[in-house]
FITORFI-797860 format. One record per residue (C-alpha): residue number from 1; chain; x, y, z. Coordinates in Angstrom, 1 decimal, padded with zeros to 4 digits, always signed. Last residue first. Example, Ala and Ser with C-alpha at 12.3 -4.5 7.8 and 13.67 -1.06 7.14 Angstrom:
2, A, +013.7, -001.1, +007.1
1, A, +012.3, -004.5, +007.8
END
This chain:
359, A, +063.0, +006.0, +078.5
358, A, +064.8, +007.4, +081.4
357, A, +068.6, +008.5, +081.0
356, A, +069.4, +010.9, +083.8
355, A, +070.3, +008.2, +086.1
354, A, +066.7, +007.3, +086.8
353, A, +067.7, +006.1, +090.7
352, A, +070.1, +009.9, +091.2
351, A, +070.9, +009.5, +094.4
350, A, +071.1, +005.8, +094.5
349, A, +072.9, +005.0, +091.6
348, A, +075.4, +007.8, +092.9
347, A, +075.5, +011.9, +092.5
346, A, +076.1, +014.5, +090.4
345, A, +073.9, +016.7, +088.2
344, A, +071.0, +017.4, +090.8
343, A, +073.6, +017.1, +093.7
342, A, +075.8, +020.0, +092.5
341, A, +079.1, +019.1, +092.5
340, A, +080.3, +020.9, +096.0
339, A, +082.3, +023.6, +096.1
338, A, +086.1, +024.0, +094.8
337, A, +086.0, +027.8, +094.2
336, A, +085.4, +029.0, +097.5
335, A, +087.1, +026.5, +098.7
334, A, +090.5, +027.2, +097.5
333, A, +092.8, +024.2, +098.2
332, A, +096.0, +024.8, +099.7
331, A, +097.3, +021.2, +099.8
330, A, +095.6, +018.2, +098.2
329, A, +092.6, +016.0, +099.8
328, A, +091.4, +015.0, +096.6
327, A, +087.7, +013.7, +096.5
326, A, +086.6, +017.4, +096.3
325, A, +088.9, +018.1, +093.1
324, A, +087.1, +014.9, +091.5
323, A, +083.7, +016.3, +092.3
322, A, +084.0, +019.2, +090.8
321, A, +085.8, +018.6, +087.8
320, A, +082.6, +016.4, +087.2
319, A, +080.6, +019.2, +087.9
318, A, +082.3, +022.0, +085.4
317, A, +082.1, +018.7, +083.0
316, A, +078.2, +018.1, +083.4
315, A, +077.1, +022.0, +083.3
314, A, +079.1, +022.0, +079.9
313, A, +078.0, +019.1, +078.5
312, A, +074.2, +019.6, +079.5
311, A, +073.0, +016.1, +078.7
310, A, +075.4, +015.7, +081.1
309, A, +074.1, +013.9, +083.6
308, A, +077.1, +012.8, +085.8
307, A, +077.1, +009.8, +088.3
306, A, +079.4, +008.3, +090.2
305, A, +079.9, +004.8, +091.1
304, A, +081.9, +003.9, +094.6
303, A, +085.4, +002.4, +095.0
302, A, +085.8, +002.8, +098.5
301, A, +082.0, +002.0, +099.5
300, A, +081.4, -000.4, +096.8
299, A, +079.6, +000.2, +093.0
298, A, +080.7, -002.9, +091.3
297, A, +078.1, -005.3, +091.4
296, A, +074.8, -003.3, +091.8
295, A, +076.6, -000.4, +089.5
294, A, +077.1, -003.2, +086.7
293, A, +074.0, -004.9, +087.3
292, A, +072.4, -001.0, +086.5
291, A, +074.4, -000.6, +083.6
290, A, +074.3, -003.8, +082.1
289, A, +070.3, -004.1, +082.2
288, A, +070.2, -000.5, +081.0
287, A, +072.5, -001.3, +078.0
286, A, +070.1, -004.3, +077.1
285, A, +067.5, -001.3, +077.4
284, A, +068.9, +000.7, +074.8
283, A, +070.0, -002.2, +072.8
282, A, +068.2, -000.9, +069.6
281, A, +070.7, +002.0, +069.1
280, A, +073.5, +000.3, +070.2
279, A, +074.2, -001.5, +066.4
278, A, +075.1, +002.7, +065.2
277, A, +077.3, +003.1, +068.4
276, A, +078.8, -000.4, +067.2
275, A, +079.4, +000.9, +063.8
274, A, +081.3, +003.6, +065.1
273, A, +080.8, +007.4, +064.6
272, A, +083.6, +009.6, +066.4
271, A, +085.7, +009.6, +062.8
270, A, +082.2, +011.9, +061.4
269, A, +083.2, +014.3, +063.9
268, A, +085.4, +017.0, +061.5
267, A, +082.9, +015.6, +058.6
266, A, +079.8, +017.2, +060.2
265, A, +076.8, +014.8, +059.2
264, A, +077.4, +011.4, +060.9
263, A, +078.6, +013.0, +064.0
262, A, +075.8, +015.4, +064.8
261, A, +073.3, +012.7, +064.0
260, A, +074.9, +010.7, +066.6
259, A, +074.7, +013.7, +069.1
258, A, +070.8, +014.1, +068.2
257, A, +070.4, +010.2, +068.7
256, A, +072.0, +010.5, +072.1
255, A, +069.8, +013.6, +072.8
254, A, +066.7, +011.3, +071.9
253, A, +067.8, +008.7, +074.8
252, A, +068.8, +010.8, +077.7
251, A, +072.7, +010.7, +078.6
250, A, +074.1, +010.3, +081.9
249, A, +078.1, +009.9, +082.1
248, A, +079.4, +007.2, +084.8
247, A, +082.5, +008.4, +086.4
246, A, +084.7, +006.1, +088.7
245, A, +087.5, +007.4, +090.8
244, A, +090.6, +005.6, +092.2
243, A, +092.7, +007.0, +094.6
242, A, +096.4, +005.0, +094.4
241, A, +098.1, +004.5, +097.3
240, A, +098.9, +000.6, +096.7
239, A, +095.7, -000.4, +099.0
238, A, +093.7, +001.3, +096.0
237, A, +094.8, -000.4, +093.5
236, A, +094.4, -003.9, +095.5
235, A, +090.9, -002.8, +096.2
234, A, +090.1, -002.1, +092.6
233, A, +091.0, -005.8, +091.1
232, A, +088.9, -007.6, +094.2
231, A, +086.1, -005.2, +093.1
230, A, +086.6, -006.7, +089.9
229, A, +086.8, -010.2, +090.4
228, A, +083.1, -011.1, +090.7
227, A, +081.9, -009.0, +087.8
226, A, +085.0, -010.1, +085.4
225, A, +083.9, -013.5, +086.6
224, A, +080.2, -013.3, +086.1
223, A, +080.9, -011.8, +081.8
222, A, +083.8, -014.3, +081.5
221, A, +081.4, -017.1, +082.2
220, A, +078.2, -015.5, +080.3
219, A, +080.9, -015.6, +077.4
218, A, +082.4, -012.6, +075.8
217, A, +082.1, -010.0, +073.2
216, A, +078.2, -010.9, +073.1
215, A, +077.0, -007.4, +072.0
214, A, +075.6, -006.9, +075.7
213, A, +078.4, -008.3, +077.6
212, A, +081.3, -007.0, +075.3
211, A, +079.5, -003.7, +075.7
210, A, +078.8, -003.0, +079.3
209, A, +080.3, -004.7, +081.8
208, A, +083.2, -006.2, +079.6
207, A, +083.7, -002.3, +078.9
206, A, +084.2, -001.8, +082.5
205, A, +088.2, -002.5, +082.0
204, A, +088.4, +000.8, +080.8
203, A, +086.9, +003.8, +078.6
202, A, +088.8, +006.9, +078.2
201, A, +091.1, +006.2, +080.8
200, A, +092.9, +009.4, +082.5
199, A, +095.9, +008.3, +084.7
198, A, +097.7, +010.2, +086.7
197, A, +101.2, +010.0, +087.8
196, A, +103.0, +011.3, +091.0
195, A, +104.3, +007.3, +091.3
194, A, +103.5, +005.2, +088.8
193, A, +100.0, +005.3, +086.9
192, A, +098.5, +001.9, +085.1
191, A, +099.3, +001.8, +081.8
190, A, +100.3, -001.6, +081.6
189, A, +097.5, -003.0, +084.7
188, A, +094.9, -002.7, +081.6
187, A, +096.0, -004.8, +079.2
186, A, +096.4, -007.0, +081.9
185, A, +093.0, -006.9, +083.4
184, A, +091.8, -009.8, +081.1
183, A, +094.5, -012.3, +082.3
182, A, +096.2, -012.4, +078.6
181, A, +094.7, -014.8, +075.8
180, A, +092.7, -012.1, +074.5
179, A, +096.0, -009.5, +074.6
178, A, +097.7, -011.9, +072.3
177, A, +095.0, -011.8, +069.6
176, A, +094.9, -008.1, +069.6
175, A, +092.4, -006.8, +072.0
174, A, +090.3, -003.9, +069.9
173, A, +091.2, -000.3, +071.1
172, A, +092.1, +001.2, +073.9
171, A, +092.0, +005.2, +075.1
170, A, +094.7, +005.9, +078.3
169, A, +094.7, +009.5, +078.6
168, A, +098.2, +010.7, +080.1
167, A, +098.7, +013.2, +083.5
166, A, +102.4, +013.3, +084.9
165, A, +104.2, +014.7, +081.7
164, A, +101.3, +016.0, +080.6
163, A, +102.0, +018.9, +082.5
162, A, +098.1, +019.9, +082.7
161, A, +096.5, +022.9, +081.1
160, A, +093.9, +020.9, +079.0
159, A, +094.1, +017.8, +080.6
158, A, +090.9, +018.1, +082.9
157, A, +088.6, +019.7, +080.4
156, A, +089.7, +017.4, +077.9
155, A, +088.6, +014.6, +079.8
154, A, +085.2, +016.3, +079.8
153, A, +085.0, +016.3, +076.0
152, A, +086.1, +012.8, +076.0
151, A, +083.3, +011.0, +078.2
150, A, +080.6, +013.8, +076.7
149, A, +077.8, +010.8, +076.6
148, A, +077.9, +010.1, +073.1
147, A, +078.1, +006.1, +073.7
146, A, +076.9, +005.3, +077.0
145, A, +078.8, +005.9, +080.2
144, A, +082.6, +005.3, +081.3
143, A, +085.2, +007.8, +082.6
142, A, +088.0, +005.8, +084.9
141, A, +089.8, +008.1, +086.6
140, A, +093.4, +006.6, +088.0
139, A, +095.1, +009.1, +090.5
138, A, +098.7, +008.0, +092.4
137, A, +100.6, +009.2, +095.4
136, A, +104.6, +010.4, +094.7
135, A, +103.6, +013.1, +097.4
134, A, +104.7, +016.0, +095.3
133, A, +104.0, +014.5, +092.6
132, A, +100.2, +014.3, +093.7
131, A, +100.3, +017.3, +095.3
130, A, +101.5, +019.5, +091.9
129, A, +099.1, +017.7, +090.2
128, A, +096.5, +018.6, +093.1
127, A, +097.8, +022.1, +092.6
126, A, +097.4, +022.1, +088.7
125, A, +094.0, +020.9, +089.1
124, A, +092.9, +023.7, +091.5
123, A, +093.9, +026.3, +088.6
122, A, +091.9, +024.2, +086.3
121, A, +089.1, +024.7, +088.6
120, A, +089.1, +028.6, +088.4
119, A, +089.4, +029.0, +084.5
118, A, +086.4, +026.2, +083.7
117, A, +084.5, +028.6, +086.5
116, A, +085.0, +031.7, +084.0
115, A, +084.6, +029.6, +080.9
114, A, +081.2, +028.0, +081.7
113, A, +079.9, +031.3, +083.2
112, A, +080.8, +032.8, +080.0
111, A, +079.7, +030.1, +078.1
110, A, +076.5, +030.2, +079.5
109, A, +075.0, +027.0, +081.5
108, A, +072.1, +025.1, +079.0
107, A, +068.7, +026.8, +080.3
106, A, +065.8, +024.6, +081.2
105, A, +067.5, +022.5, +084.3
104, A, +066.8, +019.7, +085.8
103, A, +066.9, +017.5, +082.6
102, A, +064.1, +015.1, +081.7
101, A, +064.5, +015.4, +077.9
100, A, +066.5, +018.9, +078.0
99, A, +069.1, +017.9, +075.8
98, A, +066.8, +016.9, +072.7
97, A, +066.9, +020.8, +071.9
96, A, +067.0, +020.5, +068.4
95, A, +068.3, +024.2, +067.8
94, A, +066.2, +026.4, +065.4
93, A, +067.5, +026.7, +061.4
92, A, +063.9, +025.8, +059.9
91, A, +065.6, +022.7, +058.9
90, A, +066.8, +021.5, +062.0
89, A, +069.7, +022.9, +063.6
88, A, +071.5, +020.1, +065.7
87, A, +074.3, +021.9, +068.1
86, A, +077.9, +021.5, +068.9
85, A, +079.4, +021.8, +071.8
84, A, +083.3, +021.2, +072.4
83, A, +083.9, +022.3, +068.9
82, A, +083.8, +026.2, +069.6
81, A, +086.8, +027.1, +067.5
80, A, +087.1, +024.8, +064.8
79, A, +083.3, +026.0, +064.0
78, A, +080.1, +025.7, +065.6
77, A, +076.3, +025.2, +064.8
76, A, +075.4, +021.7, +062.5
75, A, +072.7, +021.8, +059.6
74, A, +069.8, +019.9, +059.1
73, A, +067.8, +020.8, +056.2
72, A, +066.7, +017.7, +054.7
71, A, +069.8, +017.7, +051.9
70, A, +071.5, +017.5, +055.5
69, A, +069.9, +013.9, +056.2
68, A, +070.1, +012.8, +052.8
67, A, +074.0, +013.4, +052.8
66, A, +075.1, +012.0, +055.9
65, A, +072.8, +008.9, +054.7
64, A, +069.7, +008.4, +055.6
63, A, +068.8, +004.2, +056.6
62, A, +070.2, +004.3, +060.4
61, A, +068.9, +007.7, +061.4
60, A, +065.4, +007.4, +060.1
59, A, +065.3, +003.5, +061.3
58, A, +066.0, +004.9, +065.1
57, A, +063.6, +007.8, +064.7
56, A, +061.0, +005.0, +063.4
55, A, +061.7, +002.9, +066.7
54, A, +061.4, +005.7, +069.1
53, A, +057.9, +006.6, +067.5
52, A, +057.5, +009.6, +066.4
51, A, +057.5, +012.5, +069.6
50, A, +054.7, +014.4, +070.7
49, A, +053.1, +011.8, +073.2
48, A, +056.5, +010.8, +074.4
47, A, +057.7, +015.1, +075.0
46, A, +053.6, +015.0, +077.1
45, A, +051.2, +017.5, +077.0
44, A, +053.0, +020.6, +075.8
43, A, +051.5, +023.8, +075.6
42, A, +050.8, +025.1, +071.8
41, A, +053.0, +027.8, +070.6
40, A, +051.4, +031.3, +069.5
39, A, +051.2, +032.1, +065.7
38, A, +051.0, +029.0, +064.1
37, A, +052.6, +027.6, +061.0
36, A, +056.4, +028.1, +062.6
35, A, +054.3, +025.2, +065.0
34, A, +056.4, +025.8, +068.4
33, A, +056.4, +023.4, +071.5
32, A, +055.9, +024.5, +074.9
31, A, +057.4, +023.7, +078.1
30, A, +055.7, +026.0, +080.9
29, A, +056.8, +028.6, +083.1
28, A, +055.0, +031.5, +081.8
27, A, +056.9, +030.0, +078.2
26, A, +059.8, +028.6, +078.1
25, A, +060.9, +027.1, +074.9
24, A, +061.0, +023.7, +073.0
23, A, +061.0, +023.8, +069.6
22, A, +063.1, +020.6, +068.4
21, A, +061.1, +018.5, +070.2
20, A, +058.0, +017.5, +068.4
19, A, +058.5, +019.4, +065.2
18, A, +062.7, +017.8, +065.1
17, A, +061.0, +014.2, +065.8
16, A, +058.3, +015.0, +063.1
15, A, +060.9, +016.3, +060.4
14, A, +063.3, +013.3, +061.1
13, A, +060.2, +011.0, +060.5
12, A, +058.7, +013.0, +057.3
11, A, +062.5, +012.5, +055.9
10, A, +062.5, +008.5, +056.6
9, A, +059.0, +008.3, +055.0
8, A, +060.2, +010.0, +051.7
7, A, +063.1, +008.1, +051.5
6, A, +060.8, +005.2, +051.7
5, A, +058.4, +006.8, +049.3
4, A, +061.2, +007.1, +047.0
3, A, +062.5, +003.8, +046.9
2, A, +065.4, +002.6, +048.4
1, A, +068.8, +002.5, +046.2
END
């Protein structure tokens, strides 16, 4: 068991990172952060300058238990029916509002306009399922980003009034020991769609891009030749009349932590938390080298990179739909609802260069 005045450290850090950002409101324009021991709120200078130490906020989460964190007050909002977004109450019961570190927006989108739009696209998506039978073609989405990001929230956006007869999420685990002596995109090539299919995977092939490279799943050999080989891989896909679509989700550093901290303490989520999302936390910029080699390598003009911030889940997945119902050229599409993803919450490495995930 630590000693008390370690616990007591690790407490005064969570309580300092939810002080410093926990609090932000609008005010005349301006981000402000509220003191519940002042009267008026105090402008902000600067979210870094506020904020503990990235390093201590890291330590705070890893060392405090599920247990020690809510015995400090913080509590999750939403039941079995509103699971797609919960929120981090700190300890005087106001949101942690870690989601609008260097978003475009200052509100989080309504539920009602969420719900309302959600409605309209998943009409479209039925037609381009009925197209895509219809014309025996073939869809593979391939939903990557960091850890947290809102990869499986928005995929069950698209499948939720689906015949799931045509549309499947493809979610791996480990390689068994057969599968590592395979051709590495074999695994992979198995639940590839057949004609009128589509295929949803929850995480892909790009995790030797990301995380096998940067906790040392592979060799620097394996690493270059999965990068070399890959657009190779795609282009054949694609010449065998399937569309293939690549999302990368945007998440800022200190909403990441808030969504991990999420997990650890609200038992319906805790199954989300990994031991390698907890070893990421210090490989934020080892992830950043990946990511941005990966989008130099991969990222081509028929296979190109997407990107969703989505520190706003609901804004990101209403834009994501978006953009895959655009890409589809299926019959009888209503465009008045299918517009275009907003360019501030969509867009490619070199539309959106800070990717929604600076510092």
């Amino acid at each position: 068991m630590r000693p008390a005045s370690v616990s007591a450290a690790l407490s005064q850090t969570m309580m300092e990172y939810t002080d410093a950002v926990g609090r932000v409101r609008r005010n005349d324009e301006r981000l402000t952060v509220h003191d519940p021991n002042d009267s008026l709120p105090a402008p902000v200078v600067s979210t870094r300058q506020q904020v503990t130490d990235i390093d201590s906020l890291i330590e705070a989460f890893r060392s405090m238990s599920a247990e020690e964190i809510a015995a400090r007050g913080f509590t999750v909002e939403g039941t079995f029916d509103q699971v797609d977004d919960p929120i981090l109450l700190g300890p005087d019961g106001l949101p942690v509002n870690t989601w609008k570190e260097r978003y475009p927006y200052d509100e989080r989108m309504p539920r009602s306009e969420y719900e309302a739009l959600k409605r309209d696209l998943q009409v479209e998506l039925l037609k381009a399922q009925d197209w895509i039978r219809s014309t025996g073609h073939k869809l593979v989405l391939v939903f990557e980003g960091r850890d947290a990001a809102g990869k499986g929230g928005t995929i069950k956006r698209f499948l939720e009034h689906l015949d799931p007869r045509g549309a499947e999420v493809v979610a791996l685990g480990v390689p068994s020991e057969r599968e590592k002596g395979e051709w590495f995109f074999q695994r992979y090539v198995r639940h590839l769609p057949t004609r009128g299919e589509m295929r949803f995977f929850d995480r892909s092939w790009y995790n030797r891009a990301g995380v096998e490279r940067v906790m040392g799943y592979c060799t620097p050999e394996e690493y270059e030749e999965f990068l070399r080989s890959v657009p190779q891989f795609e282009e054949m896909l694609m010449n065998a009349d399937t569309t293939l679509i690549k999302l990368w989700f945007s998440v800022s550093r200190r909403e990441q932590i808030a969504r991990f901290t999420i997990r650890r303490i609200d038992p319906v989520r805790q199954w989300k938390l990994s031991p390698t999302d907890v070893a990421s936390l210090d490989r934020w910029d080892d992830y950043t080298e990946a990511k941005l080699t990966m989008f130099e390598r991969t990222s081509t003009e028929r296979a190109p990179w997407n990107i969703v911030r989505s520190n706003d889940k609901k804004r990101g997945r209403i834009n994501a739909i978006r953009h895959v119902l655009n890409v589809l050229p299926y019959d009888d599409k209503n465009l008045d609802v299918v517009v275009a993803p907003d360019p501030l919450i969509v867009g490619t490495p070199d539309t959106l260069p800070d990717h929604g995930e600076a510092w």
